[in-house]
Residue frames as a rotation matrix with the C-alpha (Angstrom) as fourth column:
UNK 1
0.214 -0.550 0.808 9.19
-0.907 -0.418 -0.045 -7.92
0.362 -0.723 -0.588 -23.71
UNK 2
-0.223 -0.024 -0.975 10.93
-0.255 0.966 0.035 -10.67
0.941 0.257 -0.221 -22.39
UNK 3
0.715 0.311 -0.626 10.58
0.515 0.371 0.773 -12.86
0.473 -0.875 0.105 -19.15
UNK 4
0.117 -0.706 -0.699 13.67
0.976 0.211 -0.050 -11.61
0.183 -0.676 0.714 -17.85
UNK 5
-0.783 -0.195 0.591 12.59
0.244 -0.970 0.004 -7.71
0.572 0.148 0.807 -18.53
UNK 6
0.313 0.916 0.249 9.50
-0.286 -0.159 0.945 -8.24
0.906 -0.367 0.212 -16.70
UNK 7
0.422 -0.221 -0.879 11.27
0.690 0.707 0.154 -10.02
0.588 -0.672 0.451 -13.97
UNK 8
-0.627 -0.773 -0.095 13.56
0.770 -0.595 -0.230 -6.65
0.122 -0.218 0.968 -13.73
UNK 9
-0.528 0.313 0.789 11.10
0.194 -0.860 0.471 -4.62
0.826 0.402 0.394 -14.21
UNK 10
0.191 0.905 -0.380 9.24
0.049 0.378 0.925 -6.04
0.980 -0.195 0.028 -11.32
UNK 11
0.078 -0.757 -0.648 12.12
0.934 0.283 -0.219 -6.32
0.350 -0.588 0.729 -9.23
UNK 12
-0.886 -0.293 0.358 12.96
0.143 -0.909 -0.392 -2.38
0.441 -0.296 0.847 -9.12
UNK 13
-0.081 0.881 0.465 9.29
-0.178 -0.472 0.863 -1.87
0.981 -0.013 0.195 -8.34
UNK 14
0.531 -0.145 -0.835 9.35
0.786 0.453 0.421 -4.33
0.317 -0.880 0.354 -5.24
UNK 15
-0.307 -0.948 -0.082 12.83
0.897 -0.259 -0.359 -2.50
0.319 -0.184 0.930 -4.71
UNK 16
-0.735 0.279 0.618 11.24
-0.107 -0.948 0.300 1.42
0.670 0.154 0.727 -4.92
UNK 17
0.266 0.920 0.287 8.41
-0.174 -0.247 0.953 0.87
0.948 -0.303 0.094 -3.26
UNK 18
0.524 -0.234 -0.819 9.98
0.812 0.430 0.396 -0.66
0.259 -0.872 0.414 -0.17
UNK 19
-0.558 -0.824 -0.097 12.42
0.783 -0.485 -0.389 2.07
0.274 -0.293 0.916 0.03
UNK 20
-0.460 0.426 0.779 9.53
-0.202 -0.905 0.376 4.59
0.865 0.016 0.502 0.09
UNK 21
0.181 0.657 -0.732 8.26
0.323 0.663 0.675 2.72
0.929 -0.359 -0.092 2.96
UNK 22
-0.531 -0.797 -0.288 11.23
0.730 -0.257 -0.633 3.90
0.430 -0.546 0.719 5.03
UNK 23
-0.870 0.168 -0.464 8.95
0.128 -0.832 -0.540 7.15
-0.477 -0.529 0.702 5.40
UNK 24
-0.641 0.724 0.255 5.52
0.743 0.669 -0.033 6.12
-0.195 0.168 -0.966 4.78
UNK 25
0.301 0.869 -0.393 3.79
0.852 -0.430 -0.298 9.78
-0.428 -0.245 -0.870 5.64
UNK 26
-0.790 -0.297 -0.537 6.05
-0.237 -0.660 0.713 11.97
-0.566 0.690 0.451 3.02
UNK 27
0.534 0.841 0.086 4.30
0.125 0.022 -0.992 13.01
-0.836 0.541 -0.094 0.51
UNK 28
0.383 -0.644 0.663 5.74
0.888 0.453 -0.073 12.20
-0.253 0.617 0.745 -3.08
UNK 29
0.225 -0.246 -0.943 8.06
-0.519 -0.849 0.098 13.87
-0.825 0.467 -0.318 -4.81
UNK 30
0.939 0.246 0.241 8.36
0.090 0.500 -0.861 12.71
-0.332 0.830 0.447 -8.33
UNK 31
0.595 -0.800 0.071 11.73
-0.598 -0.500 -0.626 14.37
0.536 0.331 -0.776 -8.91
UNK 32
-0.123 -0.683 0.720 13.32
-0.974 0.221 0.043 12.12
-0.188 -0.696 -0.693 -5.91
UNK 33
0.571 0.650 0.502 11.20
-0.317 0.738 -0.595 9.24
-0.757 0.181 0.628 -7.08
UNK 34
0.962 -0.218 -0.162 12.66
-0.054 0.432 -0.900 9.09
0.266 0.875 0.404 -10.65
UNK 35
0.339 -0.867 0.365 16.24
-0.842 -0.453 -0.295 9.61
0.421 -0.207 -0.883 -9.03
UNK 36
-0.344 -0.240 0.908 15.84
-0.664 0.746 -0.055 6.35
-0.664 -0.622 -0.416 -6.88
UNK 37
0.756 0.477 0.448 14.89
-0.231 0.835 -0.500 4.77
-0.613 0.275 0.741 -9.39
UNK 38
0.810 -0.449 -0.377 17.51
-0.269 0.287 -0.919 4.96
0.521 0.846 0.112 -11.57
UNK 39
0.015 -0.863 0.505 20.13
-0.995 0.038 0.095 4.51
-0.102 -0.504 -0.858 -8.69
UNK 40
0.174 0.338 0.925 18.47
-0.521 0.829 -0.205 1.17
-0.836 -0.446 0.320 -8.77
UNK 41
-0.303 -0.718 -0.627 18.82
-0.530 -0.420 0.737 0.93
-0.792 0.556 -0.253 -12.06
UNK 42
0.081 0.983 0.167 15.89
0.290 0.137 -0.947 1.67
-0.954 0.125 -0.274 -14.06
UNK 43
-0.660 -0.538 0.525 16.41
0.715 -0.234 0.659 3.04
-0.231 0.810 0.539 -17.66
UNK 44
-0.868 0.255 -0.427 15.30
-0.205 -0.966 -0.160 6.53
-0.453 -0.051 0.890 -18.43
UNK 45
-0.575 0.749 -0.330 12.39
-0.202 0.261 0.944 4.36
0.793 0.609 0.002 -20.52
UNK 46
-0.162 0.323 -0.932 11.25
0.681 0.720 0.131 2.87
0.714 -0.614 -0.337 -17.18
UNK 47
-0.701 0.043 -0.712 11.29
0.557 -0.591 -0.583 6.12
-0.446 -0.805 0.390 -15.16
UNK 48
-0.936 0.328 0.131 9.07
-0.155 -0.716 0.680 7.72
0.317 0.616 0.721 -17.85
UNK 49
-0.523 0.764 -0.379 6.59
-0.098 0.387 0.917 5.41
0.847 0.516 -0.128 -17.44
UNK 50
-0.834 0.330 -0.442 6.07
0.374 -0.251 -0.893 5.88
-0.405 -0.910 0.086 -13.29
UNK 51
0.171 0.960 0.222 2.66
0.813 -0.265 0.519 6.69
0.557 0.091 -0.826 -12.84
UNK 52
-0.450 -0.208 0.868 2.19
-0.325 -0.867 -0.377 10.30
0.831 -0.452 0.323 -11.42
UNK 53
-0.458 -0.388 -0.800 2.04
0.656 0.459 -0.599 10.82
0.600 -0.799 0.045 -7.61
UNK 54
-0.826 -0.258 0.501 1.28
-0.062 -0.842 -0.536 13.95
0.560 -0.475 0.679 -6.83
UNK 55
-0.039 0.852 0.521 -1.09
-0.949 -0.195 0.248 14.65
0.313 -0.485 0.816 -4.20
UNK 56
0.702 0.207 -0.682 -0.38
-0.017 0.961 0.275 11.28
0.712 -0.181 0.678 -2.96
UNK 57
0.435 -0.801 0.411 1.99
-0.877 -0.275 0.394 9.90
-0.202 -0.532 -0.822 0.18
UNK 58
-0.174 -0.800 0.574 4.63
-0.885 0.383 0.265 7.31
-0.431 -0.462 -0.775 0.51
UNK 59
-0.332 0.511 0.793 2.28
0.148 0.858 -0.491 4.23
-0.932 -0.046 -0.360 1.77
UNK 60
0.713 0.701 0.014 -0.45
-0.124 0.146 -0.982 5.07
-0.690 0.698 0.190 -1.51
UNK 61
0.177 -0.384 -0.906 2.15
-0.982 -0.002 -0.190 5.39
0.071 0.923 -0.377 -3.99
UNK 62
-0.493 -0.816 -0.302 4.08
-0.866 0.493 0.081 2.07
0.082 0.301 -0.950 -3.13
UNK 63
-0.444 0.298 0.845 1.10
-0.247 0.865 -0.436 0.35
-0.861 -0.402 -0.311 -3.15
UNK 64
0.621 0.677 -0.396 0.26
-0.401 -0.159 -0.902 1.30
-0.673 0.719 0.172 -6.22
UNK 65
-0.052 -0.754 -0.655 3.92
-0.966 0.205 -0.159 0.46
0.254 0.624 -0.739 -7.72
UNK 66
-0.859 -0.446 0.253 3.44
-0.477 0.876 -0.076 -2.88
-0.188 -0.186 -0.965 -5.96
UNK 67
0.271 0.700 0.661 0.07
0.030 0.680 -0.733 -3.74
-0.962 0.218 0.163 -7.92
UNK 68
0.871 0.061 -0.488 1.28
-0.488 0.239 -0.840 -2.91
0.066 0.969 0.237 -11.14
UNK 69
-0.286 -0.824 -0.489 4.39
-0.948 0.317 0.020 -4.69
0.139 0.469 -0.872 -10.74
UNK 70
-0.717 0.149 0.680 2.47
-0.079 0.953 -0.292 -7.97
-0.692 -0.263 -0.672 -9.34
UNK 71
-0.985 0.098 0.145 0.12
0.169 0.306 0.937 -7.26
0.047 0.947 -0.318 -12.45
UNK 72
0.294 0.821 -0.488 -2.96
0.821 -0.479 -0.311 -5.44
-0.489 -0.309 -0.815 -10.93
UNK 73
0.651 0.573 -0.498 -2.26
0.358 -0.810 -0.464 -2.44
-0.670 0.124 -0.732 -12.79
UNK 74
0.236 -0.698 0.676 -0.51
0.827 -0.222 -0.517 -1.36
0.511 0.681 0.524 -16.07
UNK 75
-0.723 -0.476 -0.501 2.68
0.482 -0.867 0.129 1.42
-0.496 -0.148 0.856 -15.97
């Protein structure tokens, strides 16, 4: 993978998680999740790989997308 796919890859995460921030005490929905991601414009390879949510809110998920994109946790 190159630098500049990891850079993107890293980016949407940043990107996704902030937006879930907006409403911190929803609880996920995976179905709205993969949807914002691709608006952002993720490739259907990159939305596969989202870790599941469920039974999680907002705040836990996008911290979790923002360690594995800073490299604290594989997809």
């Amino acid at each position: 993978m190159s630098q500049r796919t990891r850079t993107s890859i890293r980016s949407l995460l940043h990107t996704l998680a902030s937006f879930l921030l907006l409403q911190p005490a929803r609880p996920v929905d995976m179905g709205r999740i993969g949807v914002r991601f691709r608006m952002l414009g993720a490739v259907p390879v990159w939305i596969a790989l989202l870790p599941d949510g469920t039974g999680s809110t907002h705040r836990e998920y996008a911290a979790r997308l923002y360690r594995i994109a800073d490299g604290g946790e594989g997809l």
